[in-house]
MARVO-592958 format. One record per residue (C-alpha): residue number from 0; residue in one letter; x, y, z. Coordinates in pm, whole numbers, plus 50000, padded with zeros to 5 digits. Example, Ala and Ser with C-alpha at 12.3 -4.5 7.8 and 13.67 -1.06 7.14 Angstrom:
BEGIN
0;A;51230;49550;50780
1;S;51367;49894;50714
***
This chain:
BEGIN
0;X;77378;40077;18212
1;X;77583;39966;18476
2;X;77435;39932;18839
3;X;77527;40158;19042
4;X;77648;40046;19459
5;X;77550;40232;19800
6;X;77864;40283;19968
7;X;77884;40231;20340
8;X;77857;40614;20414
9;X;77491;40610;20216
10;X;77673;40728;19851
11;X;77682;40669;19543
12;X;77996;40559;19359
13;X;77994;40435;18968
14;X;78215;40091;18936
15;X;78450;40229;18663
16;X;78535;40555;18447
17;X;78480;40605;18086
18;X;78705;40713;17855
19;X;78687;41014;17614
20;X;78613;40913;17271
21;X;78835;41059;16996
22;X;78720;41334;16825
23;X;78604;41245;16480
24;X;78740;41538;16266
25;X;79082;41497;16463
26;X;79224;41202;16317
27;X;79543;41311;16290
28;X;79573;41339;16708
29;X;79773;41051;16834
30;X;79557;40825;17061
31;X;79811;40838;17328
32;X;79733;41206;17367
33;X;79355;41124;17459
34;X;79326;41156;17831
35;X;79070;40987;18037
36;X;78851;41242;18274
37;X;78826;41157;18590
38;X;78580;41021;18773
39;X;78220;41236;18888
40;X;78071;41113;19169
41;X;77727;41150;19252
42;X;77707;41428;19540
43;X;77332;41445;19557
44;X;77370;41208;19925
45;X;77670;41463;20048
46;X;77469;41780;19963
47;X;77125;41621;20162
48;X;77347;41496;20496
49;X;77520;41809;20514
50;X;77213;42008;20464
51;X;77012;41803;20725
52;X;77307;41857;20928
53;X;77303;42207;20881
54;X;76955;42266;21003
55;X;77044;42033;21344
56;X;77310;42332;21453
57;X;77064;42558;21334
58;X;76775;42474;21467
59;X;76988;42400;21817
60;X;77189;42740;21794
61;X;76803;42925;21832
62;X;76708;42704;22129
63;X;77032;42817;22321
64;X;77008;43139;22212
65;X;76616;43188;22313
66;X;76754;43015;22647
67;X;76977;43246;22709
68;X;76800;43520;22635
69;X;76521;43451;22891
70;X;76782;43310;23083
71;X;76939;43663;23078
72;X;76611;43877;23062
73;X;76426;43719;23385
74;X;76791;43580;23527
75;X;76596;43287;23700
76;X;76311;43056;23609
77;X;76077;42977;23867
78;X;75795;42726;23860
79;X;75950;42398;23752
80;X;75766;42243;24122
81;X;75561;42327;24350
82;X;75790;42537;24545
83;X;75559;42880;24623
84;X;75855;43045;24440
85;X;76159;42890;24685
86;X;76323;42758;24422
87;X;76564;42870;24151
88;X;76702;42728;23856
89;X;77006;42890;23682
90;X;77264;42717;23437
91;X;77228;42377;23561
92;X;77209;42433;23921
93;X;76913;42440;24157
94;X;76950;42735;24453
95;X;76662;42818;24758
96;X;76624;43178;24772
97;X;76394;43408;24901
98;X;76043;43434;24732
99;X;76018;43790;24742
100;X;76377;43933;24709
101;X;76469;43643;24534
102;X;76778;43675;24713
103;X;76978;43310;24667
104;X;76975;43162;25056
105;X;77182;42809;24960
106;X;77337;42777;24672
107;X;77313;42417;24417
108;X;77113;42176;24584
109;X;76965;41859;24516
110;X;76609;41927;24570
111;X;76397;42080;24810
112;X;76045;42030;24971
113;X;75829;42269;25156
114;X;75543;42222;25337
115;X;75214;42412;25181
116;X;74993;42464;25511
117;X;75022;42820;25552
118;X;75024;42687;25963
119;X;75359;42614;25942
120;X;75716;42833;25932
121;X;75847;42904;25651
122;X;76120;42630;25653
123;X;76279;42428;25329
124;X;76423;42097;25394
125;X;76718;42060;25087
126;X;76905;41823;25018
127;X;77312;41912;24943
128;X;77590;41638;24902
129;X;77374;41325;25010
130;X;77289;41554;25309
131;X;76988;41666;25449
132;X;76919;42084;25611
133;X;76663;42342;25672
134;X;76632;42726;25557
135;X;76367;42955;25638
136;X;76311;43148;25364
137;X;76178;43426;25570
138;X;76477;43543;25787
139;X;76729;43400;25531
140;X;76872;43168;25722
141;X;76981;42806;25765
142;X;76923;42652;26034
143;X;77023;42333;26028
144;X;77313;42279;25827
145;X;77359;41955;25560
146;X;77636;41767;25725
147;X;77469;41527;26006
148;X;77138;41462;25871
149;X;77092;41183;25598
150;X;76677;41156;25630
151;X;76459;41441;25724
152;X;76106;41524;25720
153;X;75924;41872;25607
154;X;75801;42056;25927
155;X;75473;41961;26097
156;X;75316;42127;26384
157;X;75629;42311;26409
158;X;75837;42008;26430
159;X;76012;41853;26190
160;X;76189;41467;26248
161;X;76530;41364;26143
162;X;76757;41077;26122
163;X;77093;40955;26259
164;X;77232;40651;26286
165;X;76894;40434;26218
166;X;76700;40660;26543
167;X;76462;40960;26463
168;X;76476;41249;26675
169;X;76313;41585;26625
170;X;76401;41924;26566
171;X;76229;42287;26629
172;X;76178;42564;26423
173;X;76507;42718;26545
174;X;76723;42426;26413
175;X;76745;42240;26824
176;X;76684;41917;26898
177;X;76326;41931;27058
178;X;76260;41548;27112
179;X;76606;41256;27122
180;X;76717;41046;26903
181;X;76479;40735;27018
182;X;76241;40597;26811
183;X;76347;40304;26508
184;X;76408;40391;26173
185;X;76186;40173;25995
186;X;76227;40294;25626
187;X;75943;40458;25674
188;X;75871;40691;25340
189;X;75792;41096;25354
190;X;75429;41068;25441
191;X;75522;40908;25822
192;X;75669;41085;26080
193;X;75455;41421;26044
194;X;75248;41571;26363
195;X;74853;41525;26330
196;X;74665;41723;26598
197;X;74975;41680;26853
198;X;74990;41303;26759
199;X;75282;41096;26586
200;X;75308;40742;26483
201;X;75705;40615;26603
202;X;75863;40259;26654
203;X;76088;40146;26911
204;X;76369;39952;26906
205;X;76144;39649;26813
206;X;75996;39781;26540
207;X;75680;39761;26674
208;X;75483;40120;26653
209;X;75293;40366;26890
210;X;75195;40670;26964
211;X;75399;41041;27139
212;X;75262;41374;27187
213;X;75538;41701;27100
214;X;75681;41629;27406
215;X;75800;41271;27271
216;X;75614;41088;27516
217;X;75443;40751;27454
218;X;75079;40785;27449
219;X;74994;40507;27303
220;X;75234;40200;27371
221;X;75445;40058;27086
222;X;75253;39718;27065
223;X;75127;39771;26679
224;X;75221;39643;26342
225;X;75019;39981;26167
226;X;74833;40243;26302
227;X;74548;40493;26132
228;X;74558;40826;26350
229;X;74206;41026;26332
230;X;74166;41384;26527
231;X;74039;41230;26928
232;X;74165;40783;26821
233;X;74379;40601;26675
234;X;74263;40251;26489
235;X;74564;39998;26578
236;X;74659;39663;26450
237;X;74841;39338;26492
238;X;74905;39132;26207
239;X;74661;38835;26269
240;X;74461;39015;26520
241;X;74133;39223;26497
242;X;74169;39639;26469
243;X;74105;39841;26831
244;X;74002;40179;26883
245;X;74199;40334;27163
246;X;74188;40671;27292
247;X;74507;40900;27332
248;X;74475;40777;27732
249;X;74540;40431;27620
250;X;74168;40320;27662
251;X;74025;40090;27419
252;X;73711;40192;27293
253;X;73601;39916;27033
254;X;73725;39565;26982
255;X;73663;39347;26710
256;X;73725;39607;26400
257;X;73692;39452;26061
258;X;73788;39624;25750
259;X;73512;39430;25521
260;X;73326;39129;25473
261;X;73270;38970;25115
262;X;73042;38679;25001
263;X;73118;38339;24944
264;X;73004;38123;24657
265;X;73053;37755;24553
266;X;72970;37545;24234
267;X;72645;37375;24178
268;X;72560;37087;23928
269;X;72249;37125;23766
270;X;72082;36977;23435
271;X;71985;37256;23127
272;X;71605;37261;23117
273;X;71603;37332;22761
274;X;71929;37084;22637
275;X;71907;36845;22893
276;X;72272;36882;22917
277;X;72507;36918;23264
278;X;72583;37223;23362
279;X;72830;37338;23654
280;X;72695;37738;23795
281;X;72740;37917;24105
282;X;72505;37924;24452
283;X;72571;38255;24688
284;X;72660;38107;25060
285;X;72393;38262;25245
286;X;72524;38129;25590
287;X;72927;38189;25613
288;X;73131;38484;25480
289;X;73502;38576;25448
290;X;73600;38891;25674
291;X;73915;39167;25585
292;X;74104;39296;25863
293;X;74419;39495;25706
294;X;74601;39191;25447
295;X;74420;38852;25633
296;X;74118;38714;25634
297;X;73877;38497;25859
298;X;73562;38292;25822
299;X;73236;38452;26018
300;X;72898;38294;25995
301;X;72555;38470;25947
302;X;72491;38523;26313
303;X;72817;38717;26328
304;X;73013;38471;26515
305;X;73386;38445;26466
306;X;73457;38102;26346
307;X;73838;38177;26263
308;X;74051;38415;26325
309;X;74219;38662;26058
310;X;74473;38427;25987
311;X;74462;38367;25624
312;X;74510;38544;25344
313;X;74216;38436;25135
314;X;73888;38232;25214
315;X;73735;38040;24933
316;X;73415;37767;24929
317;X;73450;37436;24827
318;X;73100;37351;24914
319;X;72868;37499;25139
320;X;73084;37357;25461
321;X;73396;37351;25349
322;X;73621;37592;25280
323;X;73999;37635;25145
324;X;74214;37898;25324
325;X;74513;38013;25186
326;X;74803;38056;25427
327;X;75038;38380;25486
328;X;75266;38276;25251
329;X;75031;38288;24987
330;X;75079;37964;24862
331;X;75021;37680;25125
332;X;74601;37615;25122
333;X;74457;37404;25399
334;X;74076;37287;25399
335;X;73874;37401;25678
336;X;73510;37342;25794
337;X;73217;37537;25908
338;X;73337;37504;26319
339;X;73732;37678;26173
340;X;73849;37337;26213
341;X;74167;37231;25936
342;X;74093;36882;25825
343;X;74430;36665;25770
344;X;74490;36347;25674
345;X;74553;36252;26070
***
């Protein structure tokens, strides 16, 4: 039997065709008159791809169809984000319409967010076009339109904060600017420029941060690498520096915040009682520990005296008066004794 070859296309094709015998009680036909048949090729392989084929359209033809048909019987389909019903999807495009009417207020956006405290107006920041705008979804209307705006920020406290050309500024619930274009644009992601209890974290111009009230006015100073607002304070930090409480007057009420203090262990040599065999192991520093304060660290003794600064990024024992302290950029380590003192070679 001759072997039989896949073809490139997944089918089989014999290597040659037989020829029809004669016929043995026609001897009289010439041979010449014999014809050869032609060749049968297998179609088993054709008659599975087509059929799996078949069942692809098939199958796909019903999903469209059942699309359509909801598409058709409910004409949009809501839910696809948390949107309290603002949002619309229909063929392909994304629309803001009114949650009760359902009456399409802007038509194919990008996306849309919405704040859910039930404090707020019922505005929609969209985005349209690489734009940002606003819609309240109550009266219908837009009120700020997408053609300045390439940052924005969903309303908070009735305020909402926007960006041109690298400044925030902030607009009202009627689409006006309520506070300038003044404070630094820091790249600062969605969670950051929102009103807490009249309160806003902002940067100036140096990128350093502070604190404004509605009326855009500093209440605390921009002096801060990161600040943590709570309802009557605000924690603030330098980089390097211990954490302050301060008022919204200004006044400092604590000094010296830390954010957490960890132990300190070194190895100890000691001899196996039962083997008689070294052993290296582990003592617990009972008289120095390494301090947090936001991404540095310092060294602080038992008494609670500051022996460094939070200047480092990690504090480690070498023994139980020596340390090694890993510099800010992570990869530098100096040696440093129980006074905060970096031994060198001078």
């Amino acid at each position: 039997m001759e072997k039989e070859e896949k073809n490139k296309n997944g089918f089989n094709e014999s290597e040659a065709c037989e020829p029809l015998q004669q016929d043995a009680n026609q001897e009289n036909q010439s041979l010449e008159s014999t014809e050869e048949q032609p060749e049968k090729k297998p179609v088993v392989g054709r008659v599975v791809f087509f059929l799996i084929f078949a069942a692809i359209v098939a199958v796909s033809a019903m999903l469209i169809i059942k699309w359509c048909h909801n598409k058709n019987e409910y004409g949009y389909e809501y839910g696809e984000e948390p949107s309290d019903g603002h949002v619309a999807h229909n063929n392909g495009t994304i629309s803001i319409v009114n949650p009760d009417t359902k009456e399409v207020i802007v038509k194919d956006i990008d996306w849309s967010h919405y704040s859910s405290s039930t404090e707020e107006p019922p505005i929609v920041l969209f985005a349209k076009n690489g734009k940002r705008g606003f819609c309240n979804i109550a009266t219908g209307k837009v009120i700020v339109e997408p053609t300045t705006y390439t940052k924005a920020w969903i309303f908070s406290e009735g305020l909402a904060a926007v960006e041109k050309d690298g400044f925030i500024g902030f607009v009202d619930a009627n689409g006006n600017l309520a506070i300038n274009f003044k404070f630094s644009y820091r790249g600062n992601p969605l969670t950051e420029f929102v009103f807490h209890n009249g309160h806003c974290v902002v940067a100036d111009s140096s990128n350093k941060i502070g604190v404004i009230d509605k009326k855009g006015r500093w209440l605390i100073k921009p002096s801060y690498d990161n600040i943590e607002l709570a309802k009557d304070y605000a924690i603030v930090y330098t980089d390097g520096d211990f954490k302050k409480q301060i008022d919204f007057n200004g006044n400092v009420l604590q000094d010296g915040i830390i954010d957490d203090i960890n132990d300190l262990y070194y190895d100890v040599k000691y001899t196996n009682a039962q083997t008689g065999e070294p052993n290296v192991g582990s003592a617990k520093n009972n008289d120095y520990y390494e301090y947090r304060v936001g991404s540095y660290s310092g060294l602080i003794d038992s008494q609670g005296n500051i022996i460094t600064p939070p200047i480092y990024t990690d504090i480690s024992c070498l023994t139980p008066t020596l340390f090694k302290a890993r510099l800010q950029d992570w990869i530098s380590i100096v040696i440093i004794d129980n006074k905060g003192n970096v031994l060198s070679k001078s």
